[in-house]
N, C-alpha and C positions, 0 to 999 in steps of 0.2 A: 059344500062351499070350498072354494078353493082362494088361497093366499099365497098371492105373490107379490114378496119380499123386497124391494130394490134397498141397498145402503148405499148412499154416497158423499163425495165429498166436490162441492166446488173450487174450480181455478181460484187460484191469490186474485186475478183482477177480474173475477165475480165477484159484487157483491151479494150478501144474504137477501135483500131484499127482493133483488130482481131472481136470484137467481130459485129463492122461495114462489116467486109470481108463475116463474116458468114450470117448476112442478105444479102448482096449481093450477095450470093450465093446460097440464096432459090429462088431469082427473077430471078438468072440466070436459073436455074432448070426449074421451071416451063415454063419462056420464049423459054426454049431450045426443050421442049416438046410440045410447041404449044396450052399451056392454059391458057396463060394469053395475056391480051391487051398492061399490061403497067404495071409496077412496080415499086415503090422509094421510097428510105429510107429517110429519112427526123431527122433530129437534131433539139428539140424545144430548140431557145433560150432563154428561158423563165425560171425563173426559181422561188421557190416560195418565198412569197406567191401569187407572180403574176400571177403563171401558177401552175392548179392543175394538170398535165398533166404529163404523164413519161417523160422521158429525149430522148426516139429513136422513130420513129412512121412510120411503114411498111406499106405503101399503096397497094394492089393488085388492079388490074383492070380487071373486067371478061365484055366479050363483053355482055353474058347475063347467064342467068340460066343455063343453057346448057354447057356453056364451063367451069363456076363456080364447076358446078359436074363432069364435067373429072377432073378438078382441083382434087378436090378433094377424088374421087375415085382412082386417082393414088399413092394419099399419104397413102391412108387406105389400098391398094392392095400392098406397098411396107414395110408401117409401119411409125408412125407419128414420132418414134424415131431413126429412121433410116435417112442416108444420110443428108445433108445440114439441112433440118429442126430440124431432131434430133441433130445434133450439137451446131444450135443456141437453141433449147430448152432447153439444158445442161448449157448454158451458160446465160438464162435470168433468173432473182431473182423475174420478176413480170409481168405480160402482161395482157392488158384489149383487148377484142375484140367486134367492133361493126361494122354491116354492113349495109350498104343502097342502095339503087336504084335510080335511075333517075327517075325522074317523068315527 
């Protein structure tokens, strides 16, 4: 299984709600397409200096390498700023991205 990490934080004139809608609507995308395992948006409650962490945190879940690159080749073949991810991308002020594997 492979996990890839998005943190981020929305624009001051984001609100949470929409701006929640819009992550959830790249999980729906890809899940609708048949390349991802598992998807969820996550709220850290945490906040600093407790938590160095952004405030949203986008889990994807690919079954392996393989389904991770249709992932991804759909979004390069459509465009990264286009559809649901380009609309949350319009609306996040900050995103860190890390990925890992099961061991």
């Amino acid at each position: 299984m492979i996990h890839y990490h998005v943190w981020f934080s929305l624009k001051p004139e984001v609100g949470e709600e929409e701006g929640l809608r819009l992550a959830h609507a790249v999980v729906a995308e890809l899940k609708g397409r048949g390349v991802l395992s598992r998807g969820v948006v996550l709220k850290n409650m945490g906040s600093p200096p407790k938590s160095r962490l952004a405030r949203y945190h986008a889990l994807f879940e690919f079954a392996d390498d393989a389904q991770m690159t249709l992932a991804f080749a759909g979004k390069r073949e459509e465009g990264i700023r286009q559809g649901p991810h380009g609309r949350l991308m319009e609306s996040v002020s900050e995103f860190h991205v890390e990925v890992f594997k099961e061991v």
